[in-house]
TORKOL-283857 format. One record per residue (C-alpha): residue in one letter; z, y, x. Coordinates in steps of 0.001 Angstrom, whole numbers, padded with zeros to 6 digits, always signed. Layout:
# residues N
AZYX ...
This chain:
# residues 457
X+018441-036521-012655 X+016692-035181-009703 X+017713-036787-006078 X+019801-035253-003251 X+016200-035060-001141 X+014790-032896-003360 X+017294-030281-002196 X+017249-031501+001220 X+013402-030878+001693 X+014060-027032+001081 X+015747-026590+003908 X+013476-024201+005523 X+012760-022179+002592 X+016421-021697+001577 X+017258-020363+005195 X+013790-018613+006093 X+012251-018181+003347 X+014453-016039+000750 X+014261-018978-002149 X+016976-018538-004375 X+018162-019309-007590 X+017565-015242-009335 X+019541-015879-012104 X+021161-018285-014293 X+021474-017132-017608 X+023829-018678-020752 X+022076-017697-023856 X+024859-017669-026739 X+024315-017774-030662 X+026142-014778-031907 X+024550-015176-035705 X+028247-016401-036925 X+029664-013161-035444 X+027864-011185-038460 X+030486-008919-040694 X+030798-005933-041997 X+033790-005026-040449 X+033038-003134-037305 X+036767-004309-035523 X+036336-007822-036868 X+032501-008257-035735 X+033624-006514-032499 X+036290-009208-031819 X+034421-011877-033116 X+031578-011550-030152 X+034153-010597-027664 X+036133-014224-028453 X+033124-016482-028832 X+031516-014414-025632 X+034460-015612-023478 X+034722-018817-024692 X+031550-019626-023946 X+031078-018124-020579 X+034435-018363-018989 X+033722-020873-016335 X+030172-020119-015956 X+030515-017756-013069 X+033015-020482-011277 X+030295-023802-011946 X+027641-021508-010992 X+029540-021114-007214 X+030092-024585-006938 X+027009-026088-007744 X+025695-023065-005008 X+028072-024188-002566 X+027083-027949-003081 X+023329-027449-002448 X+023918-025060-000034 X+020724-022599-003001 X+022217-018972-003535 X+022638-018309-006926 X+022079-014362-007077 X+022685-013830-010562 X+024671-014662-013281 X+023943-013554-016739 X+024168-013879-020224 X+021821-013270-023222 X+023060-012898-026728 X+021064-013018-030350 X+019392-009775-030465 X+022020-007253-031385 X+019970-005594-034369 X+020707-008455-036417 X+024266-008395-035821 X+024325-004246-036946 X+022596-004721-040005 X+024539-002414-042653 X+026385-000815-039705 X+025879+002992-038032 X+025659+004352-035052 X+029196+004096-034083 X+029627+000700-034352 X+026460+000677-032126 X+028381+001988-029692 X+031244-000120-030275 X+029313-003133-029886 X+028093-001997-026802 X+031297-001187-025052 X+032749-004309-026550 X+029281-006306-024615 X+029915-004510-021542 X+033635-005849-021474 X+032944-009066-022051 X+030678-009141-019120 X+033438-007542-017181 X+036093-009917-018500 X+033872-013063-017356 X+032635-011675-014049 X+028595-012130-014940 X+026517-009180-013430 X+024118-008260-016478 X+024191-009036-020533 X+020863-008931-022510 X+020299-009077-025926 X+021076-005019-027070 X+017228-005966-028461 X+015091-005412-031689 X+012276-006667-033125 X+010270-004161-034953 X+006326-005133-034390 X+005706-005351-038211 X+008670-002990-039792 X+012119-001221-038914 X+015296-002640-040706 X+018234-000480-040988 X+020348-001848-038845 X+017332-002415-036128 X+016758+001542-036342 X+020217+002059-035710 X+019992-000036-032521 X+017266+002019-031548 X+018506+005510-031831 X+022340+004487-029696 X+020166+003340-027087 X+020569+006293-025099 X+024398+006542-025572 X+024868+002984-024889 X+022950+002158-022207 X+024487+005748-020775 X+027972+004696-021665 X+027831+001119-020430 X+027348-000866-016693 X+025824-004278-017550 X+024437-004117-020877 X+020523-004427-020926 X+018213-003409-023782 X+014797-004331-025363 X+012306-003619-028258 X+009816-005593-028979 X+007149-003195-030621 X+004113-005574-030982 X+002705-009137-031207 X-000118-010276-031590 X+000098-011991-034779 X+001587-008183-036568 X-000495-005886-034416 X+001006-002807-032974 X+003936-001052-034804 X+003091+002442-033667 X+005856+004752-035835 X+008305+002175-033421 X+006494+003283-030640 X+006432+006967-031507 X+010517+006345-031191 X+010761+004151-028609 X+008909+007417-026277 X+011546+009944-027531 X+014467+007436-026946 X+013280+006477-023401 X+013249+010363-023002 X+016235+010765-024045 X+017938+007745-022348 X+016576+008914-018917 X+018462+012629-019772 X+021400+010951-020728 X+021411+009304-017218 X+020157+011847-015366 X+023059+012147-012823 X+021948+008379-011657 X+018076+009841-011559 X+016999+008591-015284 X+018741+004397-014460 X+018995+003946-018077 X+015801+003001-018688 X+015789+000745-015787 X+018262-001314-018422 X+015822-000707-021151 X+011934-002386-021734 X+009598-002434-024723 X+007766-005678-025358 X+005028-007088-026687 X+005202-010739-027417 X+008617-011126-025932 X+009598-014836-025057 X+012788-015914-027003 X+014368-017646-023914 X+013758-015317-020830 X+016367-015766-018396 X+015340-012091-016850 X+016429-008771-017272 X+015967-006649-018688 X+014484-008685-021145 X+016291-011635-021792 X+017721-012689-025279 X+018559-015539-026875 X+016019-015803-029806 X+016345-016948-033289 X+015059-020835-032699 X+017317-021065-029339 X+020348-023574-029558 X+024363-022555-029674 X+024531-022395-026429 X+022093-022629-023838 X+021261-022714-019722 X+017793-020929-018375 X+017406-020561-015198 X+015246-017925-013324 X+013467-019287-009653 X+012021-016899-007758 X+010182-017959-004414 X+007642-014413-002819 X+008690-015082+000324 X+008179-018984+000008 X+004687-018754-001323 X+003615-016354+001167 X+004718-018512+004539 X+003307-021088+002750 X-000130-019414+002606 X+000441-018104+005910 X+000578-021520+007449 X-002743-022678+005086 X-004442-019785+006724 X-003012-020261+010629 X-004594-023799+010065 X-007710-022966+008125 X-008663-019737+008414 X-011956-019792+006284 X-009971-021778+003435 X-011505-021128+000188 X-009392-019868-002772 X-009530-023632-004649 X-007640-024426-001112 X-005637-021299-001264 X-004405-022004-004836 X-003640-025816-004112 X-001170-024652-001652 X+000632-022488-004241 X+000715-025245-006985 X+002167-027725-004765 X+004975-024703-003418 X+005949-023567-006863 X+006099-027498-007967 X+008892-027592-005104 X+010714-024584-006064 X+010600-025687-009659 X+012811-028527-008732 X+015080-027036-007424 X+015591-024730-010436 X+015616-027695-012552 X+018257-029379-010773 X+020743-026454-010575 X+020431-025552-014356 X+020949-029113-015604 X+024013-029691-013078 X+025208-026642-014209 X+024323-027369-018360 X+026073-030585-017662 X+029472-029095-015917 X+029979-026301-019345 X+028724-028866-021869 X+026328-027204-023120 X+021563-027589-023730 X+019715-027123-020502 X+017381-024669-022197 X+014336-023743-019482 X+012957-023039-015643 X+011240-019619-015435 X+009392-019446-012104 X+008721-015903-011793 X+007902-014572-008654 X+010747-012016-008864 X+010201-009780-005635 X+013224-007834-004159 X+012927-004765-001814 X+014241-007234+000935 X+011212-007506+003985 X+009556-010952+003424 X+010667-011140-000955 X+007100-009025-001830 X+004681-010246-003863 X+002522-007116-002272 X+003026-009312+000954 X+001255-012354-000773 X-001363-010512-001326 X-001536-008721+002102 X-001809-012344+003573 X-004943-012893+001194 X-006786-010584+002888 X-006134-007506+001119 X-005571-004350+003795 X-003910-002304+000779 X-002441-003050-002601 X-004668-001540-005176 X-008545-001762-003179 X-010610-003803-005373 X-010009-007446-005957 X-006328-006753-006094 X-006384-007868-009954 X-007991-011076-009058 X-005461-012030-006449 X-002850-011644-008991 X-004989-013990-011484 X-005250-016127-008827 X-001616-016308-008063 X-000267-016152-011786 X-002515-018885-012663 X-001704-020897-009660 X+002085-020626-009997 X+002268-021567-013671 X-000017-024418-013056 X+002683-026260-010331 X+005448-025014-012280 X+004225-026999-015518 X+003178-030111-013505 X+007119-029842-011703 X+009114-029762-015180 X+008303-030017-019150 X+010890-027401-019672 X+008783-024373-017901 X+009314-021366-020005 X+010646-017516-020224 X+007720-015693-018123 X+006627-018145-014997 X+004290-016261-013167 X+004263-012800-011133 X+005881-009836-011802 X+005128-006185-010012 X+008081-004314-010401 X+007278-001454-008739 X+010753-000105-007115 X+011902-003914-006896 X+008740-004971-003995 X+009107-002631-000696 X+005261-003660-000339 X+003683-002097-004040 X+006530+001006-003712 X+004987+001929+000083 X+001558+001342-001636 X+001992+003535-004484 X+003589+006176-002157 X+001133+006180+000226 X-001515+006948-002934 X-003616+003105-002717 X-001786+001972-005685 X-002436+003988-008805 X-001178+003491-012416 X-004334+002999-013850 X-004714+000254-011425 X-001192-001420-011592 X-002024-001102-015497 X-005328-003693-014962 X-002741-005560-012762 X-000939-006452-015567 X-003636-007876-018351 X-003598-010918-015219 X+000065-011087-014465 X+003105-012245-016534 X+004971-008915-017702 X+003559-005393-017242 X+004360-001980-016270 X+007720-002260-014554 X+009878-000418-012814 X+007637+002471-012683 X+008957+006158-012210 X+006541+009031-013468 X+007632+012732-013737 X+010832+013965-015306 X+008909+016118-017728 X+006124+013362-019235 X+006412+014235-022602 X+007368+011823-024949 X+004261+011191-026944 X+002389+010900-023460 X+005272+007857-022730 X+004063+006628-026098 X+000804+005889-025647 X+001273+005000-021925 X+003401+001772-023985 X+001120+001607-026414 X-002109+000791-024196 X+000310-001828-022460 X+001558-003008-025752 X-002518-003392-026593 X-003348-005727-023762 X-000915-007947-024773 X-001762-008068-028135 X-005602-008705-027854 X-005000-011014-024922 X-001991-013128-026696 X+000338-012826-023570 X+003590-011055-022887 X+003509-007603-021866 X+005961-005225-021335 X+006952-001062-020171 X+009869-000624-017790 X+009227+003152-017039 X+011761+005775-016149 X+011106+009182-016109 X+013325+010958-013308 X+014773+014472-014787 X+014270+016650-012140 X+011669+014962-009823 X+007868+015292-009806 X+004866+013643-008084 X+005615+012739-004386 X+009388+012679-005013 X+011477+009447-004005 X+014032+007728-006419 X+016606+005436-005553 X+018717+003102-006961 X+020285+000969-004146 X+020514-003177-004903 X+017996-005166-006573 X+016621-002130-008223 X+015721-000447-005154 X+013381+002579-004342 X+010044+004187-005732 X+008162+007191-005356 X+006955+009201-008390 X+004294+008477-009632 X+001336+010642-011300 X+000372+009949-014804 X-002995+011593-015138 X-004405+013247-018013 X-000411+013964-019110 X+000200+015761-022421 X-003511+015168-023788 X-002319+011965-025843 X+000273+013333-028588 X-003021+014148-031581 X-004102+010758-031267 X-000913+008527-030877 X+000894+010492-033481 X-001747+008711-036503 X+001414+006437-036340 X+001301+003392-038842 X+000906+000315-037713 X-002313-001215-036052 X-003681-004714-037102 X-003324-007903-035149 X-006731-008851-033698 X-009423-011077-035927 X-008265-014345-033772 X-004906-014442-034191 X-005423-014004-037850 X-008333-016354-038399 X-006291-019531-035934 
């Protein structure tokens, strides 16, 4: 067990800094759930649901309260509902969903992933059904979050999934149009999607996962960037080996502290401390940007050129002194750019210095991909499909985790502003160039082979 001065030393981060705790997240086993009976599966994951999580909102706040570390989040991720639906329609989709969504309500957590389905080599029945209630579901429910995973890099790229996937985040935005498309802020498509991320809108509690299981999500922006900006008040000319010392030795601290609140809290419910993921979550709070980390590099705007090196530099960096901090590092650890969740990239991409194209080079260095990104109300859904599908491809050939958060906002165009409020925050439109000029080549459809060195390892 970690000591008392562990905590004690983050004193200054905790109250100046913005370090938190972003989420704790109980992953639960749902496979014994599985019937054919719509009411009886429906009760069954409501029961073992609240059985599970019942005090986890209540140990959360007093381990918080102990340590004097906010605990922002508390969430839970279930066994990827297409399982659960196989030989079941559409309305028991929808069932399921409301029956999630109470749950969460019932136990007081914030968000519930796990409305997920894994189609990168083929669609099951009960997967496709998942699929197509997205847009009712995520429409007709508050905390439920949904994901696809359309690709890996052992099956390739499962492009008739894809094809969907752009007609259903269409139609999911429409569905939620009176809250400017905030469906698909609930909904991502994957490629190589971790089994234990403690994030949303991602996280799920994967096939090899235990019964019952504690992640916890860390996120530190604002810590690593005082912590740079005291490197560079003391040595201004510091080169980047110096530069990405300083963040190893930061996110070692702040992996600590994640450590110690999940395994308190694993130890209060009972049940397996499952893993730390220190992602550099930002939130559009002043001083939570990881556009300000970069701004303290040396870059004048987010976007000029070496923009994707300074996020290689940081990603590496941060999953480096997470690794040497714990042996249970897992889920994402690294950066995100969430576009409408970082004040710093949404002012960048209104103001024209931060491009698509560019965040989408961004993302081959950082730890997820295109998120949180609002493009025209009219982008077509083929257009949607291949923007996924080139996002979907960089994970593949590159064997990392990728992933499409994109909402398209019925009604707005270019230059327009969307807001959500919260954690979710604001974002300006963004153009998609060349839209409309994709739908020939994306709609070959199939399926598109994993890459010669994932086949040949």
């Amino acid at each position: 067990m970690l000591q008392c001065q562990s905590i004690l030393d983050t004193l200054e981060m905790i109250q100046k800094e913005h370090l938190d705790v972003r989420c704790v997240t109980m992953g639960i086993n749902l496979f014994d759930c599985i019937c054919p009976e719509t009411e009886y599966l429906c009760r069954r994951v409501r029961e073992k649901i609240v059985s599970k999580a019942s005090r986890l909102v209540r140990e959360c706040e007093r381990v918080s309260r102990k340590y004097g570390i906010p605990v922002v989040n508390r969430r839970i991720a279930i066994t990827p509902a297409g399982f659960l639906l196989a030989g079941h329609g559409r309305e028991t989709a929808l069932m399921l969903g409301r029956t999630l969504d109470e749950a969460c309500r019932e136990v007081g957590v914030d968000l519930l992933g796990g409305f997920s389905a894994f189609v990168q080599k083929g669609m099951t029945p009960g997967e496709e059904t998942l699929i197509r209630s997205l847009p009712a579901v995520l429409s007709q429910t508050q905390r439920l979050c949904a994901s696809v995973n359309v690709a890996s890099s052992t099956a390739g790229i499962n492009v008739d999934a894809l094809l969907l996937m752009g007609e259903i985040i269409r139609q999911t935005a429409e569905a939620t149009a009176s809250q400017n498309g905030f469906g698909c802020a609930k909904l991502v498509v994957f490629a190589n999607i971790p089994e234990d991320n403690p994030f949303m809108a991602g996280a799920l509690c994967g096939p090899g996962e235990p019964e019952c299981v504690i992640n916890i999500g860390v996120s530190g922006p604002g810590v690593i960037k005082r912590a740079l900006e005291r490197l560079l008040a003391e040595r201004p000319n510091a080169t980047f080996q110096q530069i990405a010392e300083r963040i190893k030795e930061t996110a070692f601290r702040v992996t600590r502290v994640g450590e110690l609140i999940g395994r308190e809290v694993s130890t209060a419910l009972g049940v397996s401390f499952g893993i730390v993921d220190l992602s550099l979550a930002p939130t559009p709070q002043v001083g939570d940007s990881v556009g300000e980390i970069l701004q303290v590099l040396g870059l004048e705007k987010i976007g000029a050129p070496g923009s994707t090196t300074a996020i290689a530099l940081l990603n590496d960096a941060v999953k480096k002194g997470g690794l040497f901090a714990s042996s249970s590092v897992g889920g994402l650890s690294g950066a995100f750019i969430p576009v409408s969740e970082d004040a710093v990239l949404a002012a960048s991409a209104a103001a024209g210095d931060l491009t698509l194209e560019k965040l989408e080079a961004m993302t081959s260095v950082c730890s997820v991909g295109l998120d949180m990104i609002v493009i025209p109300g009219d982008t077509d859904a083929a257009t949607i499909a291949a923007l996924v599908a080139d996002e979907m491809a960089i994970g593949v050939i590159n064997r990392k985790t990728t992933a499409v958060r994109v909402i398209p906002a019925p009604g707005k165009k270019v230059g327009d502003t969307v807001s959500w409020g919260g954690l979710f925050g604001s974002a300006p439109v963004m153009a998609v160039r060349n839209s409309g000029t994709s739908g020939t080549f994306i709609r070959h459809g199939g399926r598109i082979p994993a890459p010669l060195q994932s086949l040949t390892n």
